[in-house]
C-alpha positions as CSV (number, residue, x, y, z in Angstrom):
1,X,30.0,-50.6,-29.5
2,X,32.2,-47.6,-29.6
3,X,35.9,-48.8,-31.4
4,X,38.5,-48.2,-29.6
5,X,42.3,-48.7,-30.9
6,X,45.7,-48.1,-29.1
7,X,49.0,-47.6,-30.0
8,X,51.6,-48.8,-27.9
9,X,55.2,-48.5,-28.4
10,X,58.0,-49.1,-26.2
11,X,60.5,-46.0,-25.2
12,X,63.6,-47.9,-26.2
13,X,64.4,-46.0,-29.3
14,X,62.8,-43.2,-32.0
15,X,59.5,-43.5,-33.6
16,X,60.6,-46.0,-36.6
17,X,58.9,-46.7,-40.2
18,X,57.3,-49.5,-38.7
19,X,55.9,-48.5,-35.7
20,X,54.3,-45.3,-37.7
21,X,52.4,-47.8,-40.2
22,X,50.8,-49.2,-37.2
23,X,50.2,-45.9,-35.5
24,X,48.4,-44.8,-38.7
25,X,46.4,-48.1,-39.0
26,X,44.9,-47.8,-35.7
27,X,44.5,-44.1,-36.1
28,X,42.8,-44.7,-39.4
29,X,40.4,-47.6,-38.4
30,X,39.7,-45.4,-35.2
31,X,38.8,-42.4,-37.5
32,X,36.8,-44.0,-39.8
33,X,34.0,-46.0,-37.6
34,X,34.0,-42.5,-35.2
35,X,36.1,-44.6,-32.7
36,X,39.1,-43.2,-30.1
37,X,42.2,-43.6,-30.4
38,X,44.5,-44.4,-27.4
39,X,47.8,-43.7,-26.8
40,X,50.0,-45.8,-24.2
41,X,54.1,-46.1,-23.4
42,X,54.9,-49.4,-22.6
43,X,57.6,-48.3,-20.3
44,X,58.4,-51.2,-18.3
45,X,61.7,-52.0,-19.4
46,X,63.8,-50.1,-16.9
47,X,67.3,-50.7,-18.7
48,X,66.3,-49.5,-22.1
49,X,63.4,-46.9,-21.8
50,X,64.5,-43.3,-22.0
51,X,62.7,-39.8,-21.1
52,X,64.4,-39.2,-25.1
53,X,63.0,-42.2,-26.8
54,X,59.7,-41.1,-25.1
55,X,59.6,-37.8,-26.7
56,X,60.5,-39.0,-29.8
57,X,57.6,-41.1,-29.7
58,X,55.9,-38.1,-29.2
59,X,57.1,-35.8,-31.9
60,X,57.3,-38.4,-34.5
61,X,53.2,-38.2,-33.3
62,X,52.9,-34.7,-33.5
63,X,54.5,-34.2,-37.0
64,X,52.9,-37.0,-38.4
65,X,49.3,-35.5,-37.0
66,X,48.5,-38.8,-35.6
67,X,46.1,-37.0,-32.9
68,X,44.9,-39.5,-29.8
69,X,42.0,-39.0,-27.6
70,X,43.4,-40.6,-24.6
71,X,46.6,-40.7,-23.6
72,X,49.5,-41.1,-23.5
73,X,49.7,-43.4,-20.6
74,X,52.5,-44.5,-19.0
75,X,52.7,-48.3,-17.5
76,X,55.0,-47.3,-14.6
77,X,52.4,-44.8,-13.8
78,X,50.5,-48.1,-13.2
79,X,52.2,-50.2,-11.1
80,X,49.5,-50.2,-8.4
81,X,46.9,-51.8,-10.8
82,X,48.8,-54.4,-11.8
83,X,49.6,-55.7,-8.3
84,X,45.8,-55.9,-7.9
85,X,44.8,-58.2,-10.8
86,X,48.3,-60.2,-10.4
87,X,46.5,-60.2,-6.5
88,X,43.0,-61.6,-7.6
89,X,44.8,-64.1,-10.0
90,X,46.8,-65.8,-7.2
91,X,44.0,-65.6,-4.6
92,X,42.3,-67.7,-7.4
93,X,44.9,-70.2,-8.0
94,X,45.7,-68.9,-11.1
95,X,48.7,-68.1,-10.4
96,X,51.6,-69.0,-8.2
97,X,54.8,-67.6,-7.0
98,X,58.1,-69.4,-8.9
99,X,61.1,-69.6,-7.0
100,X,63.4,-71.1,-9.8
101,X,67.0,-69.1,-9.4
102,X,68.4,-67.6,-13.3
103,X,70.9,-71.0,-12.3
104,X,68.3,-73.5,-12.4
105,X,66.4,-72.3,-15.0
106,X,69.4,-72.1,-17.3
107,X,70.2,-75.9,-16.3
108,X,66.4,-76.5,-17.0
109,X,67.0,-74.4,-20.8
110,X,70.2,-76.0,-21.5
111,X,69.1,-79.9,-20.8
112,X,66.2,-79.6,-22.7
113,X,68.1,-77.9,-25.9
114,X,70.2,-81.0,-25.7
115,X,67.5,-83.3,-25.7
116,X,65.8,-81.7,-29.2
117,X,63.0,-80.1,-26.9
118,X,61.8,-76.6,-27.6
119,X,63.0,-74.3,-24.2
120,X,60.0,-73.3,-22.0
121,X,59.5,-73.3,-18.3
122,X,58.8,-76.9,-16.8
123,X,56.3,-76.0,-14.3
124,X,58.1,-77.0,-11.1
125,X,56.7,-74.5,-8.4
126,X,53.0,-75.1,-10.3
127,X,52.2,-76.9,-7.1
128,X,54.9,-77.5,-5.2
129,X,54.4,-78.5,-1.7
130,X,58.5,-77.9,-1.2
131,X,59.4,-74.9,1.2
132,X,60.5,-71.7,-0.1
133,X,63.9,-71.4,-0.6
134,X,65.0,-67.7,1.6
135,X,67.6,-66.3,-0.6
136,X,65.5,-66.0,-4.1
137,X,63.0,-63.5,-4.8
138,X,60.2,-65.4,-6.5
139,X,58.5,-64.2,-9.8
140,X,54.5,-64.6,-10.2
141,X,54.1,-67.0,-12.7
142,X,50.5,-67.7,-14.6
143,X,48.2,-70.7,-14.6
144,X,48.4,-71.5,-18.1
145,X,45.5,-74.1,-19.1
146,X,47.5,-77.6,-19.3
147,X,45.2,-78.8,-22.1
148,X,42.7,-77.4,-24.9
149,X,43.5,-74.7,-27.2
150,X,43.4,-71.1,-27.9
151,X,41.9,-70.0,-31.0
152,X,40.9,-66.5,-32.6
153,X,40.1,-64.8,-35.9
154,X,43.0,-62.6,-36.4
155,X,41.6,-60.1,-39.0
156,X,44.3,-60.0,-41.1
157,X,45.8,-63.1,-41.2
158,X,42.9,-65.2,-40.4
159,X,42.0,-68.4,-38.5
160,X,44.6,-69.3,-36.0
161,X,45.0,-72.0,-33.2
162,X,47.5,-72.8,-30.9
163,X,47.8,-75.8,-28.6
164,X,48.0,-74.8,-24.7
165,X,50.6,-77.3,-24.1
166,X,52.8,-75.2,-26.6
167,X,52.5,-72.5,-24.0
168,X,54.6,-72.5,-20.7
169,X,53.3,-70.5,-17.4
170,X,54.8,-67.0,-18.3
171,X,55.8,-64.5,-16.1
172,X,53.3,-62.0,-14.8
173,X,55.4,-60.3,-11.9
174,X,59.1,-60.3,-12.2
175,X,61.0,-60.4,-9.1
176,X,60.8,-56.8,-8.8
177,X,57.7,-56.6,-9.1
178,X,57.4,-54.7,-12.6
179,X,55.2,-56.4,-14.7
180,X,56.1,-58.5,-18.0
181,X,54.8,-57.1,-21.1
182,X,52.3,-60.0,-21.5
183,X,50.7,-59.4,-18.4
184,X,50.8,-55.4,-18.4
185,X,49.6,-55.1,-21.8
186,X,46.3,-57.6,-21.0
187,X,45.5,-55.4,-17.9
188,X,45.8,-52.0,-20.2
189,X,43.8,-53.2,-22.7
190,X,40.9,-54.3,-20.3
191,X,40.9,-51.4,-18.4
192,X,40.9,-49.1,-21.8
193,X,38.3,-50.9,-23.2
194,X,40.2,-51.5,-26.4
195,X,37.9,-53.2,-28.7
196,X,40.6,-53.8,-32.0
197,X,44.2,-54.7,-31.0
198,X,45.7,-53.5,-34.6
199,X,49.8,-54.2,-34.2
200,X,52.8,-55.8,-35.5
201,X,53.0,-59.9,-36.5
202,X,55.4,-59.9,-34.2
203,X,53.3,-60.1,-31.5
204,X,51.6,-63.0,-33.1
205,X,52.8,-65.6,-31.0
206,X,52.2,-63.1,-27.5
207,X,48.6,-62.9,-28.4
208,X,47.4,-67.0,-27.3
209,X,49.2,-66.2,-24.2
210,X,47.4,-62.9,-23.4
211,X,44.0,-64.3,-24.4
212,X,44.5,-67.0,-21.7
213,X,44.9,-64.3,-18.8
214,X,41.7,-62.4,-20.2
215,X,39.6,-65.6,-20.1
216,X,41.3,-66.3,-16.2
217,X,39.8,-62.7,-15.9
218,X,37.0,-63.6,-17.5
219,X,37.0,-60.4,-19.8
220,X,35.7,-60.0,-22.8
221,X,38.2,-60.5,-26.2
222,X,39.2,-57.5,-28.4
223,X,39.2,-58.3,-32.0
224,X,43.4,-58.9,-33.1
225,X,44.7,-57.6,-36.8
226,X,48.6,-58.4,-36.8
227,X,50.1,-56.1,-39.5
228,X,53.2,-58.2,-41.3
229,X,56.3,-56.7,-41.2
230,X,58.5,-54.2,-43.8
231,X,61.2,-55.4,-45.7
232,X,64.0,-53.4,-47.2
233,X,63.5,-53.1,-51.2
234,X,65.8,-56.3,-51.0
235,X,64.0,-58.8,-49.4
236,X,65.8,-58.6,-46.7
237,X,65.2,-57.2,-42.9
238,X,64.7,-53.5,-43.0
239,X,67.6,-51.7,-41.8
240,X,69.0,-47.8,-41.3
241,X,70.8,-48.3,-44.8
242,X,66.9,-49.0,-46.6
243,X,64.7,-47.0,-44.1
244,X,64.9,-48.2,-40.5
245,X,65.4,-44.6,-38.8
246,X,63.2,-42.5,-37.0
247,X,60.3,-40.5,-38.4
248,X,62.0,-37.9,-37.7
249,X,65.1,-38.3,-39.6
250,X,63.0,-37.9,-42.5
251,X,61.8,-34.0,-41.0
252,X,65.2,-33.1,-41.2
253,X,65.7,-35.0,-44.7
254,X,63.3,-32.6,-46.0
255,X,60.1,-34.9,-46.6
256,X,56.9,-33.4,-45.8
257,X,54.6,-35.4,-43.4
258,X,51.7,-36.1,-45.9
259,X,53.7,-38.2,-48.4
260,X,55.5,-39.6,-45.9
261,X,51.9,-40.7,-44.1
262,X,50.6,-41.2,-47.9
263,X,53.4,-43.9,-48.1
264,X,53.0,-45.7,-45.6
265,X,49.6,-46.2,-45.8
266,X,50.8,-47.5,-49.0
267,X,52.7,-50.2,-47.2
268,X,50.6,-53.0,-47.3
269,X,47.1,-51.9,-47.7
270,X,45.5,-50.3,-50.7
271,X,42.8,-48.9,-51.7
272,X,42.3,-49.9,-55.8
273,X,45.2,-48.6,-57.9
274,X,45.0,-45.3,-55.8
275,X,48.6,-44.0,-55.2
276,X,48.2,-40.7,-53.8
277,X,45.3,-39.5,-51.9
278,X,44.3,-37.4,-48.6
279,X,44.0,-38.3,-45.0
280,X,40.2,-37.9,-45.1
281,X,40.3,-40.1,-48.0
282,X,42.4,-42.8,-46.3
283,X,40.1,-42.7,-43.6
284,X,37.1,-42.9,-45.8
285,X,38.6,-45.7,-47.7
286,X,40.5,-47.5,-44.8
287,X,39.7,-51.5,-44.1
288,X,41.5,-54.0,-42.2
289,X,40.0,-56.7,-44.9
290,X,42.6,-54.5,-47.4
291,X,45.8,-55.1,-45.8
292,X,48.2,-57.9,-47.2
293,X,49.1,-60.6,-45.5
294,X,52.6,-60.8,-47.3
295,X,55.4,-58.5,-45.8
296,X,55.6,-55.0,-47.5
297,X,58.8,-53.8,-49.1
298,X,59.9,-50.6,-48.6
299,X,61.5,-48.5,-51.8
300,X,63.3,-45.0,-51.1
301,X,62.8,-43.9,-54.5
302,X,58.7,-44.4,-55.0
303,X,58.8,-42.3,-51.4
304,X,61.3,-39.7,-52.7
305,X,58.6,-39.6,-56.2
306,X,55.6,-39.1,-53.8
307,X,57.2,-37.0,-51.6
308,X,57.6,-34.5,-55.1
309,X,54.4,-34.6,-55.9
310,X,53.7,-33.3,-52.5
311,X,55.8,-30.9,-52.9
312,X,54.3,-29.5,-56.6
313,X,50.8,-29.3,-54.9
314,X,51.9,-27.5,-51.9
315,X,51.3,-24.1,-50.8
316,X,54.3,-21.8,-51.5
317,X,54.1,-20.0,-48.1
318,X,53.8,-23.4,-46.1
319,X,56.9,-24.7,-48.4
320,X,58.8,-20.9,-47.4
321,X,58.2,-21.7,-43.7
322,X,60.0,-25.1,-44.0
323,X,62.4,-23.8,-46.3
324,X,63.4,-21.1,-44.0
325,X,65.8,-23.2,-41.4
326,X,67.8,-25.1,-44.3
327,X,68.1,-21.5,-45.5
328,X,69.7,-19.9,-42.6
329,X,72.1,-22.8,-41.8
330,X,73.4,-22.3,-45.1
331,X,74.3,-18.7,-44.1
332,X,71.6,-17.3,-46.5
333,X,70.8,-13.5,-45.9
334,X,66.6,-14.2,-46.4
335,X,65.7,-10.2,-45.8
336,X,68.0,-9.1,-48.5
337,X,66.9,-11.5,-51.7
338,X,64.0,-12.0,-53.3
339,X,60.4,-12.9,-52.0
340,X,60.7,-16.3,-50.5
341,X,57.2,-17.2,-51.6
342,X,58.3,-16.8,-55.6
343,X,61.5,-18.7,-55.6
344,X,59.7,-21.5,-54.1
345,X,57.2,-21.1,-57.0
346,X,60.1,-21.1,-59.4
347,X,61.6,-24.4,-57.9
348,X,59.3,-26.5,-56.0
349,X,58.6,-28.5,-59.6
350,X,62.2,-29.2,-59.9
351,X,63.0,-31.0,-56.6
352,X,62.2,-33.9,-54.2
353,X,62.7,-32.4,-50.5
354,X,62.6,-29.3,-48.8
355,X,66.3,-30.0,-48.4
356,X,66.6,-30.3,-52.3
357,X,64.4,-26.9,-52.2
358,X,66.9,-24.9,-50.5
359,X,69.9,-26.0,-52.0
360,X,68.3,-25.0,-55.4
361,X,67.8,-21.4,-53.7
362,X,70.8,-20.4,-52.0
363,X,72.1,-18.3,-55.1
364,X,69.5,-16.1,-54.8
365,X,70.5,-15.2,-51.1
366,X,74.6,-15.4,-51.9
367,X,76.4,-15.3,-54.6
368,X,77.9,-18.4,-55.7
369,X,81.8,-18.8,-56.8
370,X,81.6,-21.4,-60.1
371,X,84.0,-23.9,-60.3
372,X,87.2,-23.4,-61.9
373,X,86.0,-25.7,-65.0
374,X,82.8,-24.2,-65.7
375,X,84.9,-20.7,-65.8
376,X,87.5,-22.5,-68.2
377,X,84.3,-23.9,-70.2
378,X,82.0,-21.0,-70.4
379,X,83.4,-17.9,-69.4
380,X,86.2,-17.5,-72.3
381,X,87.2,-14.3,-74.1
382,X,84.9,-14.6,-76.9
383,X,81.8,-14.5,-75.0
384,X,82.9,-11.6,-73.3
385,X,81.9,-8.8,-75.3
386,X,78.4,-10.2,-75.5
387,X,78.3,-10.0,-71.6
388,X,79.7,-6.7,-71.6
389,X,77.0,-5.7,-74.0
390,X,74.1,-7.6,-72.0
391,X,75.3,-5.1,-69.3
392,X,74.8,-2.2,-70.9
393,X,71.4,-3.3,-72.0
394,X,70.2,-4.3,-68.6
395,X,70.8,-1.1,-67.5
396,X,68.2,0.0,-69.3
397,X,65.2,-2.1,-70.1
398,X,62.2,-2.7,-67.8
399,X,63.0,-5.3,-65.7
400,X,60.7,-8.0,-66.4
401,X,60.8,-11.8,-67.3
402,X,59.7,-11.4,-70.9
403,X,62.0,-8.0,-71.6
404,X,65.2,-9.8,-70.2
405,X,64.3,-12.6,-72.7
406,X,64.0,-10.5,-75.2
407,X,66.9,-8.6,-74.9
408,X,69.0,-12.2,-74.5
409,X,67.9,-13.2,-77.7
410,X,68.5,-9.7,-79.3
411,X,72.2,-10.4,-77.8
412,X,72.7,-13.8,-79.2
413,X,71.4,-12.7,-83.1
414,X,73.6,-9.6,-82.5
415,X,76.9,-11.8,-82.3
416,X,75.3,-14.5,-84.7
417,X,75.4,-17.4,-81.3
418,X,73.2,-19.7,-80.4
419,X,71.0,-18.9,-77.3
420,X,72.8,-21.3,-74.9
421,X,76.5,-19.5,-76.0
422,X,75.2,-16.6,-74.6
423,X,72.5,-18.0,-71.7
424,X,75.1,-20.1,-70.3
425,X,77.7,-18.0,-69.4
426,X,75.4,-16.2,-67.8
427,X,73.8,-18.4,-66.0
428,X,77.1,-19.2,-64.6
429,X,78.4,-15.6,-64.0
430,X,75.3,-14.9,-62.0
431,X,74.4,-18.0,-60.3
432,X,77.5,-20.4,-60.4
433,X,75.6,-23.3,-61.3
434,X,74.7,-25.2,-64.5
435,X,71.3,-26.6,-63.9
436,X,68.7,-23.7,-63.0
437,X,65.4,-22.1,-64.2
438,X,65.1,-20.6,-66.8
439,X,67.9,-17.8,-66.8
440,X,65.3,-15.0,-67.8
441,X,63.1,-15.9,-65.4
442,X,66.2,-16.1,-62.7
443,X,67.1,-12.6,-63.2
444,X,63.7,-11.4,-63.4
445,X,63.0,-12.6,-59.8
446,X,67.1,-11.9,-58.5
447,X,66.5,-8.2,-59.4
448,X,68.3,-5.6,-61.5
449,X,71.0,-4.4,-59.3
450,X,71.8,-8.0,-58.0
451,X,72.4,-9.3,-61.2
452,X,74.6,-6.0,-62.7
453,X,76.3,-6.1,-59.5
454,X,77.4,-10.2,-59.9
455,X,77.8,-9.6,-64.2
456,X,80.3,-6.9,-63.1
457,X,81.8,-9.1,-60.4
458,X,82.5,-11.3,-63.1
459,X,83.8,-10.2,-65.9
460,X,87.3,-10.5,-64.6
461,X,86.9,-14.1,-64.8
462,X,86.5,-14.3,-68.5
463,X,90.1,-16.1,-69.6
C-alpha cells in the first residue's frame, strides 16, 4: 500500500500556526514511508473563501517548502462528482431529499433546547409519504444508520466509539446544490485514495459521520490521526496576541522558515530530548505514535531562541539575500558600504530575526545621529583631544582590525583612561549607538575614509 496524506484547508483566511503543524505532519508521515502528499482547497463556502486566502495558503506552502505531489485541487472544480455519488446514494435509499424550511427547523432547534434535548435534525422527510411543499428548495439529507455504532482506532488519540443515535441525517447537498463539508470531503478522500487522514481534533466529532457515508459507499476506511489543538503560553485559546497569524507574518517578522518548521514540529510531537534538527531528520525520525494527546502550548520566546540559532548556522550570503529588503526600506545605500556578506558575519550571533539583523546594520549604510543624551554623556570636552588625536592616527596606520585596536589602546594609555572612555565615544561618534561589535572590528569593516569622514563630522558635537 502506497501512503497517501492530504492537506486540506479552507480559503477563508491565511495559512495559520495551526494549520502548518498539520500541513507538516502529513507532509512528514508522507515523506518518511515514500508516500504522496496531496494538496486540496476546500472551497465550498462561497461567502467566506477568497482568491487571497487561497494564495496565502499557497505561499505560506511555498516558503515553508511543504512540496505536494498532487494538487492543489479545488472542490468547486468538482461539483459534477459530487452530484453523482449524492445520485447513487438516493437511487439507493440512502438518501432522501428534506424539505424542512430555516422556519421549521428553527421551531424544531428551539423546542428541543427547551426540553433539555441536545439540537439535531428529527428526521421528518426520512420517509415521508406527505407531498412536497412547491416554494422550498429541498437539501439531500443522508441515511444515517438508526442503530449500532461507529467505531475506529484514531492513531493518536486511540479507541473511540460513538453511538449512531448520537448522529442526525446531515446534509449532503445544500439547497444549492454545493456540497457540505462532510459529504465533499468523504468523496475527495475516496477518489484520492488517501490512505491516513492526519488533521485537527476538531474534526473529531465529523469523522463517525463521514465513516458512515464511506461504508453506504462501501469504500474502504483511511486510517484517522486527529492532532490536538495549540494553546497560547497561557492556557488559553491561541490568539493573534500569542501566535494566531499567518505564516507569513512571521516572513516579514524576520524568522527564517527552518526554525519556524523546526518549531512546530516541536508542537506536540518529539523525537527524544531533540530540540533542533533537520527536515531529513524529522522525516527520518517522524511517528504518529510520538504525538501527544494533550494540547500543545505555544511560547514566542523558545521560537524567537530557535529561530537564533538558525540564524548563527546560516550561510552569510543566504542571510545577505534576506537582509537586503529590510535594508532598502530603511533607506540604506547597500552599493556604497561595506560587503554585505561580512556585516552579516559580524552580527548574525547577536540577533534573533533578519529584522533584528538589519536594524543592527543600518549604520554601516547611513550614518546615524546619537541622541542628545548619549552626546551629553559621552561626547564631553575632555574626551576630545583623545578623538582629535585617534584622527590623526587613523590617518595613518594600516587599516586593519588588529592595528585599529592597537592604536585605541595606545590612545587610552596616552591620556591615562580606561579603554571604554575612549572606545565609547567613539563608538558613538561613528555609529550613534551604544550596543555594537566590537568598535575595532566596526571600523575595520566601515572603512578608513567612512570613519575619518563621521570622526570629523563629529567633533563639533563634543560639549
Amino acid at each position: 500500500m502506497t501512503v497517501r496524506t492530504r492537506f486540506a484547508p479552507s480559503p477563508t483566511g491565511y495559512l495559520h500556526i495551526g494549520g502548518a503543524r498539520t500541513a507538516l505532519f502529513s507532509w512528514a508521515y508522507a515523506r518518511k514511508h515514500g508516500g504522496k502528499f496531496i494538496l486540496r482547497i476546500e472551497d465550498t463556502d462561497l461567502e467566506r473563501s477568497t482568491q487571497q486566502s487561497i494564495q496565502a495558503i499557497l505561499d505560506g506552502m511555498a516558503w515553508l517548502s511543504l512540496d505536494y505531489d498532487e494538487g492543489p485541487f479545488y472542490q468547486m472544480q468538482r461539483l459534477a462528482r459530487y452530484h453523482q455519488v449524492a445520485d447513487h446514494l438516493l437511487q439507493n435509499n440512502m438518501a432522501y431529499y428534506c424539505y424542512a424550511s430555516k422556519e421549521e427547523l428553527e421551531e424544531m432547534r428551539e423546542k428541543q433546547l427547551a426540553a433539555g434535548l441536545k439540537p439535531r435534525y428529527d428526521g421528518r422527510w426520512r420517509d415521508s409519504k406527505k407531498t412536497p411543499p412547491t416554494d422550498v428548495k429541498p437539501v439531500l439529507r443522508f441515511k444515517n444508520p438508526l442503530d449500532g455504532h461507529v467505531a475506529f482506532n484514531d492513531l493518536i488519540k486511540g479507541r473511540i466509539t460513538v453511538a449512531n443515535s448520537e448522529l442526525d441525517d446531515l446534509v449532503l447537498l445544500r439547497s444549492d446544490g454545493v456540497p457540505t463539508y462532510n459529504f465533499s470531503v468523504v468523496v475527495d478522500d475516496l477518489d484520492m485514495q488517501i490512505t491516513h487522514v492526519i488533521r485537527g481534533d476538531d474534526h473529531v466529532n465529523n469523522t463517525p459521520r463521514q465513516i458512515n457515508i464511506l461504508k453506504a459507499l462501501d469504500a474502504s476506511l483511511p486510517e484517522y490521526a486527529h492532532v490536538p489543538m495549540i494553546l497560547g503560553a497561557n492556557g488559553e485559546r491561541l490568539s493573534k496576541r500569542h501566535g494566531a497569524v499567518s505564516v507569513m507574518q512571521y516572513r516579514d517578522d524576520g524568522y527564517l522558515p527552518e526554525a519556524l518548521l523546526n518549531y512546530l514540529a516541536r508542537l506536540g510531537w518529539s523525537h527524544g530530548d531533540e530540540e533542533i534538527f533537520s527536515r531529513e531528520q524529522l522525516v527520518e525520525w517522524f511517528d504518529l505514535s510520538a504525538i501527544s494527546r494533550s494540547p500543545a502550548k505555544f511560547n514566542p520566546e523558545k521560537l524567537l531562541w530557535l529561530n537564533q540559532q538558525y540564524m548563527k548556522i546560516a550561510d552569510n550570503a543566504s542571510l545577505s539575500e534576506l537582509v537586503l529588503p529590510f535594508l532598502n526600506k530603511d533607506n540604506c545605500d547597500i552599493i556604497k558600504g561595506p560587503d554585505l556578506q561580512a556585516v552579516v558575519d559580524l552580527l548574525k550571533e547577536r540577533v534573533n530575526t533578519i529584522e533584528e539583523l538589519a536594524d543592527a546594520a543600518v549604520y554601516f549604510y547611513r550614518p546615524l545621529e546619537p541622541s542628545d543624551d548619549l552626546k551629553s554623556l559621552h561626547l564631553t570636552m575632555d574626551v576630545k583631544p583623545m578623538i582629535i588625536g585617534l584622527m590623526e592616527k587613523f590617518h595613518q596606520i594600516e587599516w586593519t582590525r588588529d592595528v585599529i585596536h592597537q592604536e585605541i589602546k595606545a590612545a587610552a594609555k596616552e591620556y591615562d583612561v580606561k579603554l571604554p572612555k575612549i572606545a565609547m565615544p567613539l563608538r558613538i561618534l561613528v555609529t550613534g549607538e551604544v550596543h555594537t561589535p566590537s568598535i575595532d572590528a566596526v571600523l575595520a569593516l566601515l572603512g578608513r575614509e567612512e570613519t575619518l569622514e563621521r570622526m570629523n563630522r563629529g567633533v563639533g558635537s563634543f560639549k
